[in-house]
C-alpha positions as CSV (number, residue, x, y, z in Angstrom):
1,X,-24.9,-9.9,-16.9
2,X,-22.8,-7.4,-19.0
3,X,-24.7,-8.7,-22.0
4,X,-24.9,-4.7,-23.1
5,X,-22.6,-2.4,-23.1
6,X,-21.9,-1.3,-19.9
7,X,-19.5,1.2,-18.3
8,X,-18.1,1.5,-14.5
9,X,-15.9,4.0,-12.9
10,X,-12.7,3.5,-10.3
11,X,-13.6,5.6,-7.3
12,X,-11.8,8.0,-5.6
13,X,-10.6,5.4,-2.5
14,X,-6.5,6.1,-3.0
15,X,-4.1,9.3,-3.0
16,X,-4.6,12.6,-2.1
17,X,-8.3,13.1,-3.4
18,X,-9.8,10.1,-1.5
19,X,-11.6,10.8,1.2
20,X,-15.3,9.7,2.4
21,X,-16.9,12.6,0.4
22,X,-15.2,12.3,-2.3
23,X,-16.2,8.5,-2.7
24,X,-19.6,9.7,-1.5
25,X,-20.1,12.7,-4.2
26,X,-18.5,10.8,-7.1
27,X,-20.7,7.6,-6.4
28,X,-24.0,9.1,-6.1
29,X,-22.8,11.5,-9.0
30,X,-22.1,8.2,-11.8
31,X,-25.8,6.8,-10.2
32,X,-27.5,9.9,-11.3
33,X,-25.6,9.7,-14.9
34,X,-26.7,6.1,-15.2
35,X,-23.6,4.7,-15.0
36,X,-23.7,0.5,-14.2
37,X,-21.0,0.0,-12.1
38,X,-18.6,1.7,-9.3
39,X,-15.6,0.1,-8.4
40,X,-12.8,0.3,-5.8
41,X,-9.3,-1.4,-5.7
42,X,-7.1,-3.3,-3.0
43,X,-4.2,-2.8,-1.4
44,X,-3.7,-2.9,2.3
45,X,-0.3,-1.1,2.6
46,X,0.5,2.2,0.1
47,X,3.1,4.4,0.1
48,X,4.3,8.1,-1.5
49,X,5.7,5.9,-4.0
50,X,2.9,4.1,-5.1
51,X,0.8,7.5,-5.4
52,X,3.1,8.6,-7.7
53,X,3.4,5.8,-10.0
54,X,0.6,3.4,-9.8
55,X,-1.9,6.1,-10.2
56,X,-5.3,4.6,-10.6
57,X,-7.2,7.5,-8.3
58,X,-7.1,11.1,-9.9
59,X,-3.4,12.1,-11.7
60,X,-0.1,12.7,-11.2
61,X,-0.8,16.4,-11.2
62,X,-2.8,16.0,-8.0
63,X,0.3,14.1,-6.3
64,X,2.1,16.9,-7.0
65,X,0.0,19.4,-6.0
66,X,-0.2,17.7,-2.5
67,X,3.1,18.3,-1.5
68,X,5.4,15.8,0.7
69,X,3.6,16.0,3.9
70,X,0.4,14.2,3.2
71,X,-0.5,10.6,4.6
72,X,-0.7,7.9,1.6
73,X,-4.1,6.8,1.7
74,X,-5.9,4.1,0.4
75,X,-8.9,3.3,2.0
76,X,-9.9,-0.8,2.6
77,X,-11.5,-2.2,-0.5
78,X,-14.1,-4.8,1.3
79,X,-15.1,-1.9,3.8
80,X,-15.4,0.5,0.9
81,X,-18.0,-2.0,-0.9
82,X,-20.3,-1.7,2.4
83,X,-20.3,1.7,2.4
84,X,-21.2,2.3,-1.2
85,X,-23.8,-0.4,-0.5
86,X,-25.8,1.8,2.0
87,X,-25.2,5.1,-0.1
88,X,-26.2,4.4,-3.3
89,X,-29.5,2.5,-4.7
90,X,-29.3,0.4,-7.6
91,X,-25.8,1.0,-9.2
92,X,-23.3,-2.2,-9.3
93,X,-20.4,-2.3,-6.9
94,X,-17.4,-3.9,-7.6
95,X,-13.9,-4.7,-6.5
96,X,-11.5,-4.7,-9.3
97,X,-9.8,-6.9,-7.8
98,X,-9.8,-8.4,-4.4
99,X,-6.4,-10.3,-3.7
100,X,-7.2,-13.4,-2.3
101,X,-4.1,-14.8,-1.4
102,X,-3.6,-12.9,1.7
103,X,-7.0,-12.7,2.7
104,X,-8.4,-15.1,5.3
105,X,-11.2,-17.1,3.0
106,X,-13.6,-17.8,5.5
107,X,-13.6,-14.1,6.8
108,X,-13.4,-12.8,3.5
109,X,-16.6,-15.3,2.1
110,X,-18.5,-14.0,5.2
111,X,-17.5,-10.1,4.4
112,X,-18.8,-10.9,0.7
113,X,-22.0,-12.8,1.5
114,X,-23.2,-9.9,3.3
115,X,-22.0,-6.8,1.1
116,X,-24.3,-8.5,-1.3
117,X,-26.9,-8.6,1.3
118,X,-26.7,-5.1,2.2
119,X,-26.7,-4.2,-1.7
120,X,-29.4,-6.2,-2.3
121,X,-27.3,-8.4,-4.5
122,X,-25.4,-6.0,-6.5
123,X,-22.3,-7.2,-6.0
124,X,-19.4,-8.2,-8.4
125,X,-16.7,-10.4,-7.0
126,X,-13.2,-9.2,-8.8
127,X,-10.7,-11.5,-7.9
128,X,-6.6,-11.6,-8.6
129,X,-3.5,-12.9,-6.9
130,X,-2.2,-9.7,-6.1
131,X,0.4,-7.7,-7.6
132,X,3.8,-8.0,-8.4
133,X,6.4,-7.2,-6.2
134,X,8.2,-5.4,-9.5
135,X,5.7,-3.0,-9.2
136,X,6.4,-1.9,-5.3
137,X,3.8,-3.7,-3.7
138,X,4.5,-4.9,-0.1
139,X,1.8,-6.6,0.9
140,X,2.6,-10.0,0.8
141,X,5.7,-9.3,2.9
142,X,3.4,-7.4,5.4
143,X,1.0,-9.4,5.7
144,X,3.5,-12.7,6.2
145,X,2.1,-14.5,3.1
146,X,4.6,-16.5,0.4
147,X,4.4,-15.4,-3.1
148,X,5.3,-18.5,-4.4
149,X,2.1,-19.9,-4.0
150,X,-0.5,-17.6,-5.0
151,X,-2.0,-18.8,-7.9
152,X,-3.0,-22.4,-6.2
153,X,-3.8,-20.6,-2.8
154,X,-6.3,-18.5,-4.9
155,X,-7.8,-21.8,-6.7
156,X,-7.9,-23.3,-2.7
157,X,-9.6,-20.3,-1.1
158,X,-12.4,-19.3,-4.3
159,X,-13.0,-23.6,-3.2
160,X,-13.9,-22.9,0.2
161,X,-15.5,-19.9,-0.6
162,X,-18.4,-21.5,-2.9
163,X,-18.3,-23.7,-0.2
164,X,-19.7,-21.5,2.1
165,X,-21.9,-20.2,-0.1
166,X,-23.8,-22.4,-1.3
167,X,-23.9,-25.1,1.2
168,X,-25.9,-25.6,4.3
169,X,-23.7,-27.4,6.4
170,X,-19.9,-26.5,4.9
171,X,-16.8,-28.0,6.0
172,X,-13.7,-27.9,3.6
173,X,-10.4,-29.6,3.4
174,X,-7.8,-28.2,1.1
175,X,-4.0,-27.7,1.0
176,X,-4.1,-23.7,2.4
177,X,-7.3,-23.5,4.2
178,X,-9.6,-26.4,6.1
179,X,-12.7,-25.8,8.8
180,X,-15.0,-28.4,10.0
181,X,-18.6,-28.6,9.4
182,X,-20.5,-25.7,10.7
183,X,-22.9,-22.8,9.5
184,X,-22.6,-19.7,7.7
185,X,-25.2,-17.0,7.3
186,X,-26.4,-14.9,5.7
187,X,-26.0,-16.6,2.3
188,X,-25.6,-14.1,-0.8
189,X,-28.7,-12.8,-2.5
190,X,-27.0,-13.6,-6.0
191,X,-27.2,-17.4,-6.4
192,X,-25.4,-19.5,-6.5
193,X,-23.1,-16.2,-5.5
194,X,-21.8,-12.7,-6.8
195,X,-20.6,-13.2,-10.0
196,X,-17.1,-13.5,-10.1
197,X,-14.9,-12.0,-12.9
198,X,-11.2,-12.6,-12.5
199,X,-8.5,-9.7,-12.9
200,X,-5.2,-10.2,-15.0
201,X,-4.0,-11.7,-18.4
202,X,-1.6,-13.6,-17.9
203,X,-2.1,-17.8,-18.8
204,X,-2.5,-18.4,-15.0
205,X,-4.7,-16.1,-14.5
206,X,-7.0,-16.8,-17.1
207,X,-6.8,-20.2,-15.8
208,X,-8.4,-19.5,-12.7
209,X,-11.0,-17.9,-14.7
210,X,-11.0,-20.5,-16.9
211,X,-12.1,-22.7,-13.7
212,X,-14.1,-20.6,-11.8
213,X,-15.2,-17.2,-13.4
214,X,-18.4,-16.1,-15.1
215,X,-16.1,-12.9,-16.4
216,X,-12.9,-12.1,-17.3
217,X,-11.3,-8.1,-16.2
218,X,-8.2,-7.6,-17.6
219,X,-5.9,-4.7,-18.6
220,X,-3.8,-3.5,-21.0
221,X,-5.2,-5.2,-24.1
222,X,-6.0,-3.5,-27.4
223,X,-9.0,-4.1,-29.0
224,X,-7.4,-5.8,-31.8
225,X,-6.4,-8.1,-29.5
226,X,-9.1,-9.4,-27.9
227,X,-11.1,-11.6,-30.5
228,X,-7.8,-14.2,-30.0
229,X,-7.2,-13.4,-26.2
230,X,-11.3,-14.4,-25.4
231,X,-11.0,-17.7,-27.5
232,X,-8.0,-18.8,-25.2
233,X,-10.0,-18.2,-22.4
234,X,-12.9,-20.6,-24.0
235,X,-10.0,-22.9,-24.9
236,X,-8.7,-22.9,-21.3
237,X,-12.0,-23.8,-20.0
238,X,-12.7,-26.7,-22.4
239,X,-10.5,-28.3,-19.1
240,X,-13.2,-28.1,-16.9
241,X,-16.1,-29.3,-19.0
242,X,-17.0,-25.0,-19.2
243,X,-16.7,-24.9,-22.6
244,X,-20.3,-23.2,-22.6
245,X,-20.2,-20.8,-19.9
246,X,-20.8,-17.4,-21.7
247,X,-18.2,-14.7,-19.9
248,X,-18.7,-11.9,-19.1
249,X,-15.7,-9.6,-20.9
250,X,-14.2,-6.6,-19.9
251,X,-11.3,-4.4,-19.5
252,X,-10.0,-2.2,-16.8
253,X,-9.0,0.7,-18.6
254,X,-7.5,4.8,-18.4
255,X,-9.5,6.9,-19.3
256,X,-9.3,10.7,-20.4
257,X,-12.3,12.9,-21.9
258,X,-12.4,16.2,-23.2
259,X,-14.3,18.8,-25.5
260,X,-11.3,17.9,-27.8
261,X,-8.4,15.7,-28.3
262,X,-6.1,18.6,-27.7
263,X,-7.3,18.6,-24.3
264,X,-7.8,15.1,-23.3
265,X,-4.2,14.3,-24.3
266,X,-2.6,17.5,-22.0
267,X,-4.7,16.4,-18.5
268,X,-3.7,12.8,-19.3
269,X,-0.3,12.4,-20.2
270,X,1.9,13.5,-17.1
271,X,-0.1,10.3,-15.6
272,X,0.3,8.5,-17.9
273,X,4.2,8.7,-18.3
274,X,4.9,7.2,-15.4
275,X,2.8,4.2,-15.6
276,X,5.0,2.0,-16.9
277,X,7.2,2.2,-13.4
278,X,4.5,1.5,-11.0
279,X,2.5,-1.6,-13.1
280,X,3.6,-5.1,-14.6
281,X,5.8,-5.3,-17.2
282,X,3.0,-5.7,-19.9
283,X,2.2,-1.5,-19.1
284,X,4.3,-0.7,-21.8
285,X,4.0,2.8,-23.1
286,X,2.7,1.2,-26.5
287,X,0.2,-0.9,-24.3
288,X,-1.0,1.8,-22.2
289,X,-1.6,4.1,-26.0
290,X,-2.7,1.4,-27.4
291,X,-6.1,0.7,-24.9
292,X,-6.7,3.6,-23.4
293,X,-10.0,6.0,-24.2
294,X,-7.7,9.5,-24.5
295,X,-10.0,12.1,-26.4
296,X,-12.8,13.6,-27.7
297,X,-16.2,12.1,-27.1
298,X,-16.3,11.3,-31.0
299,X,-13.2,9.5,-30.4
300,X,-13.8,7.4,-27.8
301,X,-17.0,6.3,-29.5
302,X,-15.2,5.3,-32.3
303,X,-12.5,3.4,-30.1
304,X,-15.1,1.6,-27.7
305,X,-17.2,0.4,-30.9
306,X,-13.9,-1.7,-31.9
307,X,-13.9,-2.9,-28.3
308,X,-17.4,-3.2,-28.7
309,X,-16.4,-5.8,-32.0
310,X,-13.8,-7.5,-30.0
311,X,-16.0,-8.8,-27.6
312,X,-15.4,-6.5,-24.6
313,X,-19.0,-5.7,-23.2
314,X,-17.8,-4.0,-19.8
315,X,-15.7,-0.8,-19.3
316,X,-14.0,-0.2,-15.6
317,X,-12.4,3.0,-16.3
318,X,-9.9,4.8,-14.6
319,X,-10.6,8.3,-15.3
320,X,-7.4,10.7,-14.7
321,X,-8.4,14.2,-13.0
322,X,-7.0,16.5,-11.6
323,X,-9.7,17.5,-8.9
324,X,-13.2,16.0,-7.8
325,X,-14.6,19.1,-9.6
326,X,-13.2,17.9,-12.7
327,X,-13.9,14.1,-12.6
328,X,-17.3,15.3,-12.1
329,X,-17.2,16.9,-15.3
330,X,-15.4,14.3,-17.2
331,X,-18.2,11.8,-15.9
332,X,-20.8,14.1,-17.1
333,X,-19.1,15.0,-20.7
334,X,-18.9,11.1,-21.1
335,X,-22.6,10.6,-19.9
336,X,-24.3,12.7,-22.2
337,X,-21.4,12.4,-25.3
338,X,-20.4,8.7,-24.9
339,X,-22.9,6.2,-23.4
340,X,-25.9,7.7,-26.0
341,X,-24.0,5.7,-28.7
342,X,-24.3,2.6,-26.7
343,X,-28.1,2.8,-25.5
C-alpha cells in the first residue's frame, strides 16, 4: 500500500464542528474528490481545554466562535470507523491513532476484525501509546490505567491481537493480557490483518514499529528530516530479522490552502499559535512551520514534492477551517490544484 502518493484527511469527530453530518458531508465529500484515506483520532475524555489547544478538528476561530456554553465533544474513534464504513464506498478509513494501552485487546481485536469486515477490508490500523500527560490528556487516569508501562503493554496487546487474527484456535499468555484457547470470528478481510502503521517519533515508538508495523505515521518532521529518521526505523528493525519489510511512510500533518499564501497564512495561524501548549514538546513553533502545508496550491506542491524525495508517500492532513462550508472548499481547492501534480 501507499506505494503512490496518497493523501487522507482528519475528519470533523472533535470540537464544536463535529457532529454526525458533518463527518457525514465531509467524508462523502473527500470520496467524490478522490481522496485515499479518511481518518479519525482517539481520545475518550476532552475537555474546553483541549478544544482550544490541541486543535486537530476545524480552528481556533471556531472555538471561539462557540462561546463557553457548549459540550466538548469528541466522538469515539472505533465507533466512528464503523460508521464511515457503511457511508462511504471505496475510500480508506483510518484511525490516526488508536491508543492501545487502555484499550481492552481482545475487545478492541474483535471491534477491528469486523470494521474491516464491514469496509470490505479498507481498514488501516493506527496504533500509539497515547498521549502525554504534558499535553492535558486524562485518560489514563480515567480510565485507571498506569503510564509507566505503556510502551511494553502496547508490544503485549498488538501480541494477542495478531493472535486473534490470524489463528483458528487462539489462546495467549503475556505479562498484561492472557485468555485461554477459544474462537474468534469474523477474521479480517486484510490478511494476515489491517495494516498497521504506528503513530509517534520518538525511539520507542519507532520501536514498536520497528517490531510490528508495515508503516510508520508520525508528526512534526520536516522533510529534510526524513531521509535519516526512515533509515533508523530500517536500522531498528534489523532486531527483528525485518530488515526487508518495505514501510509504508507518512506524516500526520496541518494543513492550510488558499488561492494565495496571503490567505492560507491569516485562516491558519490563530490555530496554529497555540499548538505548542496542547501537544508534546517536539511541537515547537519551528517544528510546526517547518512541516506544515500553509499556502498556495503552487506551494504546497513544491513542499510535498520534497516530502515526496524524503520518502514520505502518505499525507494525513489536518486541515484548519473555520466552518464545514469552508473545509469543503479547502478540500476541493486542494483536489483540483494539488493532487493533479501527484497523478
Amino acid at each position: 500500500m501507499a506505494k503512490r502518493v496518497e493523501f487522507g484527511i482528519r475528519l470533523p469527530v472533535a470540537g464544536p464542528l463535529a457532529s454526525v453530518e458533518a463527518v457525514r458531508s465531509v467524508s462523502q465529500w473527500a470520496e467524490e474528490l478522490s481522496f485515499d484515506c479518511l481518518w479519525v483520532h482517539d481520545f475518550i475524555a476532552w475537555t474546553k481545554f483541549q478544544d482550544r489547544t490541541h486543535v486537530s478538528c476545524g480552528s481556533l476561530e471556531a472555538v471561539e466562535a462557540a462561546g463557553e456554553n457548549y459540550p466538548p465533544v469528541f466522538m469515539e474513534s472505533l465507533t466512528n470507523l464503523a460508521f464511515l464504513a457503511g457511508i462511504t464506498s471505496s475510500i480508506r478509513i483510518g484511525v490516526a491513532v488508536l491508543c492501545l494501552p487502555y484499550r481492552n485487546p481482545v475487545v478492541a481485536a474483535k471491534q477491528v476484525a469486523n470494521i474491516d469486515v464491514l469496509s470490505n477490508g479498507r481498514l488501516i490500523l493506527g496504533v500509539g501509546v497515547g498521549a502525554a500527560k504534558s499535553t492535558h490528556n486524562v485518560d489514563f487516569e480515567v480510565l485507571g490505567v498506569p503510564r509507566t508501562d505503556k510502551y511494553a503493554r502496547t508490544k503485549d496487546y498488538l501480541r494477542a491481537m495478531t493472535h486473534i487474527w490470524t489463528d483458528d484456535h487462539p489462546s495467549y499468555e503475556g505479562d498484561f493480557v492472557r485468555f485461554p484457547e477459544t474462537e474468534f470470528a469474523p477474521k479480517p478481510v486484510q490478511k494476515p490483518y489491517p495494516p498497521i502503521w504506528i503513530g509517534g517519533g520518538g525511539p520507542k515508538s519507532v520501536d514498536i514499529a520497528a517490531e510490528f508495523a508495515s508503516g510508520w505515521l508520525p508528526p512534526w518532521i520536516s522533510p529534510d528530516q526524513y531521509p535519516a529518521r526512515i533509515a533508523e526505523l530500517h536500522e531498528a528493525a534489523k532486531q527483528y530479522d525485518r530488515q526487508d519489510v518495505d514501510f509504508d511512510i507518512g506524516t500526520e500533518v496541518y494543513v492550510s490552502i488558499g488561492e494565495t499564501s496571503e490567505q492560507a497564512q491569516r485562516q491558519a495561524v490563530h490555530t496554529l499559535s497555540v499548538l505548542s501548549e496542547g501537544f508534546a514538546d517536539d511541537a515547537t513553533p519551528e517544528a510546526i512551520q517547518a512541516a506544515g502545508l500553509i499556502g498556495s496550491p503552487e506551494e504546497i506542491v513544491e513542499k510535498l514534492k520534497r516530502y515526496v524525495d524524503g520518502g514520505v508517500m502518505h499525507y494525513e492532513m489536518k486541515f484548519i477551517y473555520q466552518s464545514i462550508d469552508h473545509y469543503h472548499e479547502q478540500l476541493e481547492l486542494f483536489a483540483k490544484q494539488v493532487i493533479p501534480a501527484f497523478r
